[in-house]
C-alpha positions as CSV (number, residue, x, y, z in Angstrom):
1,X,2.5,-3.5,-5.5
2,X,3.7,-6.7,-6.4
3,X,5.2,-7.2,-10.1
4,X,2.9,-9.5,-11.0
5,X,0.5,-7.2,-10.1
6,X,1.9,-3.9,-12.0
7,X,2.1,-6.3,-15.5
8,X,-1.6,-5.4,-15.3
9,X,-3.3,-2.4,-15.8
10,X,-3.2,0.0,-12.6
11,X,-5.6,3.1,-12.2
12,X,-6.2,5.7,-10.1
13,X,-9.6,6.4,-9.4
14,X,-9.7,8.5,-6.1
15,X,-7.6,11.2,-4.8
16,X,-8.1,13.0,-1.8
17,X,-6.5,14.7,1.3
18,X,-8.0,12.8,3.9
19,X,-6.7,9.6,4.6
20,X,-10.2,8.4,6.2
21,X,-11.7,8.9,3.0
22,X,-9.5,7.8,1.2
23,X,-9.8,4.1,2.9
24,X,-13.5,4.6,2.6
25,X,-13.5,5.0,-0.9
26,X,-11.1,1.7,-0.9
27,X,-13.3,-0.3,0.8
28,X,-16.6,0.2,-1.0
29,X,-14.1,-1.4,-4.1
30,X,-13.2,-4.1,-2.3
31,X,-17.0,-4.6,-1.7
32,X,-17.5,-4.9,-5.3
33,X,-15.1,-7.7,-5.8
34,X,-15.9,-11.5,-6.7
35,X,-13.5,-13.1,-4.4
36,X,-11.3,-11.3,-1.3
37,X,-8.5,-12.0,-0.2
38,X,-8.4,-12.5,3.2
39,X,-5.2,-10.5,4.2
40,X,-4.3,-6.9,3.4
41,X,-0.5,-6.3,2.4
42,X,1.1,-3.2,3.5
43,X,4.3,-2.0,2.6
44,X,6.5,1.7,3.0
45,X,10.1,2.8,2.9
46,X,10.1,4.3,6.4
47,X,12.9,7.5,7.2
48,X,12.7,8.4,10.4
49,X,12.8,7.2,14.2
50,X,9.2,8.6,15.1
51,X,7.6,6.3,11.6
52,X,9.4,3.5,12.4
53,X,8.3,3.4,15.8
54,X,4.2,4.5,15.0
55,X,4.4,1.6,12.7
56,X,5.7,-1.0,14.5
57,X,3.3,-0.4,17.2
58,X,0.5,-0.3,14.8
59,X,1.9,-3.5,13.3
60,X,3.8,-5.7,15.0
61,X,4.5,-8.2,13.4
62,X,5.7,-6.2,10.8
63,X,9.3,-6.8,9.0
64,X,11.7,-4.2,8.7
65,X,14.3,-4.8,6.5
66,X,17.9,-2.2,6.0
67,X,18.6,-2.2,2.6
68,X,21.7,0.6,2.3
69,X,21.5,3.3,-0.8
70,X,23.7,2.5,-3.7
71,X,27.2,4.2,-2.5
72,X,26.1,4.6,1.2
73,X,28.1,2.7,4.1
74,X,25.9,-0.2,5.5
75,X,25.2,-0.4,8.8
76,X,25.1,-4.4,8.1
77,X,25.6,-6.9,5.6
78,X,25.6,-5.2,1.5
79,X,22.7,-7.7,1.1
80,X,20.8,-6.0,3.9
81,X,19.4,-7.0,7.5
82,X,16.7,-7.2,9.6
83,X,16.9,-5.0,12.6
84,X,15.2,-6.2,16.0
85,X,13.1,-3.2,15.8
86,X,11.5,-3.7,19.3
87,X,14.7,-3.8,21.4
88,X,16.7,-1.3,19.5
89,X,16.9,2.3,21.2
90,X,16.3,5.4,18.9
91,X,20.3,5.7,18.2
92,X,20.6,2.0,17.7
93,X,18.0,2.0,15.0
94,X,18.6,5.3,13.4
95,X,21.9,4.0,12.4
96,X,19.5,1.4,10.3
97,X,17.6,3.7,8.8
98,X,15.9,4.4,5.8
99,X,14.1,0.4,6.7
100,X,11.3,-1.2,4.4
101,X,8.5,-2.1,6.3
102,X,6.2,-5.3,5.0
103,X,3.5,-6.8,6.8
104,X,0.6,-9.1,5.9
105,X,-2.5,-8.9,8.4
106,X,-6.3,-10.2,8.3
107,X,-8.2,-8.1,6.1
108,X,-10.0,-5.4,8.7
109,X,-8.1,-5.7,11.8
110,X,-5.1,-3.1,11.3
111,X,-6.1,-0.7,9.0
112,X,-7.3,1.8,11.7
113,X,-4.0,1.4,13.2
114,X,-2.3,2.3,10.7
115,X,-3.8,5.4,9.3
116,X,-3.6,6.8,13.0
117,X,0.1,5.6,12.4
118,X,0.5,7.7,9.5
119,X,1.6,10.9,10.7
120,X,1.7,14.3,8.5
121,X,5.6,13.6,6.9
122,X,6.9,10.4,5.0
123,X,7.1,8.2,2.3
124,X,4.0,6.7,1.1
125,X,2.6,3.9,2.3
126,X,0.5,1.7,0.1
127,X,-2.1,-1.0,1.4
128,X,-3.2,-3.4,-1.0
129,X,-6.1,-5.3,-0.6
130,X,-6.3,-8.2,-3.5
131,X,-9.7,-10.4,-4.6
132,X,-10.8,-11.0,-8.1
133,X,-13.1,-8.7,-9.9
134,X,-17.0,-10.2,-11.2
135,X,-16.9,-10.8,-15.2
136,X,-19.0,-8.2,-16.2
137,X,-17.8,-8.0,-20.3
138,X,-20.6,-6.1,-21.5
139,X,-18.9,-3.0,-19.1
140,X,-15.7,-4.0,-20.2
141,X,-14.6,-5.8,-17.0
142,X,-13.1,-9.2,-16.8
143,X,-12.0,-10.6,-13.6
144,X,-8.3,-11.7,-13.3
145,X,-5.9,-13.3,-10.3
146,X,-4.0,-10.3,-10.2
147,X,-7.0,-7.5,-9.0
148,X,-6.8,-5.5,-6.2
149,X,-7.5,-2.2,-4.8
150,X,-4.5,0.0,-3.5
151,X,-4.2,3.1,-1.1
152,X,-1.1,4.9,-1.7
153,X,-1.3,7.4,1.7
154,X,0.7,10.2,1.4
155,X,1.4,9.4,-2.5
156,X,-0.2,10.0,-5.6
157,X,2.0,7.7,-7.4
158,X,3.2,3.8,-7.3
159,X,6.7,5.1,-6.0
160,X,7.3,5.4,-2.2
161,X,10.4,7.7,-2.4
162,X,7.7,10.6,-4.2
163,X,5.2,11.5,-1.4
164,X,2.9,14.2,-1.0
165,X,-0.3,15.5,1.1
166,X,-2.7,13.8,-0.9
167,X,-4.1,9.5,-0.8
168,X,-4.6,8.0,-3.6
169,X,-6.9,4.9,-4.6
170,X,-5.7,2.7,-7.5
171,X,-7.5,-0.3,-9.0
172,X,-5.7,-3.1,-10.7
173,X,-7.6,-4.6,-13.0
174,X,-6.5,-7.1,-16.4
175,X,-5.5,-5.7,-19.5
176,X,-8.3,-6.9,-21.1
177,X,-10.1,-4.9,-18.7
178,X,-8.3,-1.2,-19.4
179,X,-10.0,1.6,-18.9
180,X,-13.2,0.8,-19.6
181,X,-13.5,-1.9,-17.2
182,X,-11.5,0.7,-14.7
183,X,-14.8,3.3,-15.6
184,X,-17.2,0.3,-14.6
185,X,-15.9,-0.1,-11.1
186,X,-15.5,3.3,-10.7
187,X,-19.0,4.2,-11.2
188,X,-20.3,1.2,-9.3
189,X,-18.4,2.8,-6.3
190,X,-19.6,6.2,-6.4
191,X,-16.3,7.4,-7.5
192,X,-14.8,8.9,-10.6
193,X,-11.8,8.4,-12.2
């Protein structure tokens, strides 16, 4: 999700319609990893009244930033705000809408919430959980600061404005790595790419 991040090699290795599954899948990744990250980073462009709400009370500590189309009138600075979600009414905060949602939280402590947050419509939502993959280099894998393992819900894809009906489970992984390395993990987690 982040740029550093996407300079490495990114790979889908689990597709699915079920966003339960698709978070299992995830998670027996992350239990192949070296080193985890403590947090899990989630992040969405949210369109409507009803996500924005699910997700804040799923996450709230969340940040919700405006940031207006190119050509649309903002409903706040050009640079963009930060709406008081919590204290807005549904007309206040529909006037801020499309928002970005970010929000860091300890690995294992939200990610129930927010699936049950998802709802059936929307953007995609990724969850990116980052740690550092073993050295293994006679499967192809080396380990780099910039692994991770990424649900995009409701997306195949690494965009959040194409969404669909399916969950997606990408693995970053170093160049060095590529594909082969990508294979390795995949097979280690019951999974195939």
């Amino acid at each position: 999700m982040c740029e550093d991040c996407l300079a490495d090699y990114t790979h889908c290795v689990h597709v699915t319609t079920d966003a339960a599954d698709a978070y299992r899948q995830a998670m027996r990744l992350c239990a192949l990893m070296e080193h985890r990250g403590d947090e899990a980073a989630l992040l969405s462009h949210l369109e409507s009244v009803g996500e924005v709400r699910r997700m804040a009370a799923a996450l709230p500590n969340s940040r919700f930033v405006h940031r207006p189309y190119p050509g649309a009138r903002p409903s706040c600075s050009a640079g963009g705000c930060e709406p008081d979600v919590p204290v807005m009414d549904d007309r206040e905060l529909e006037v801020h809408l499309p928002l970005e949602i970010s929000a860091r939280f300890a690995r294992g402590t939200a990610e129930d919430r927010v699936i049950e947050a998802l709802g059936d419509t929307g953007n995609a939502v990724f969850l990116v959980w980052s740690g550092r993959w073993p050295d293994r280099p006679e499967h192809g894998l080396h380990g780099s600061r910039h692994d991770a393992v990424q649900v995009a819900f409701r997306g195949d894809h690494s965009d959040p404005a194409l969404p669909s009906g399916r969950h997606a489970v990408h693995v970053h992984v170093s160049k060095q790595s590529g594909h082969r390395g990508v294979e390795y993990l995949a097979a280690q987690a019951g999974v195939h790419p």
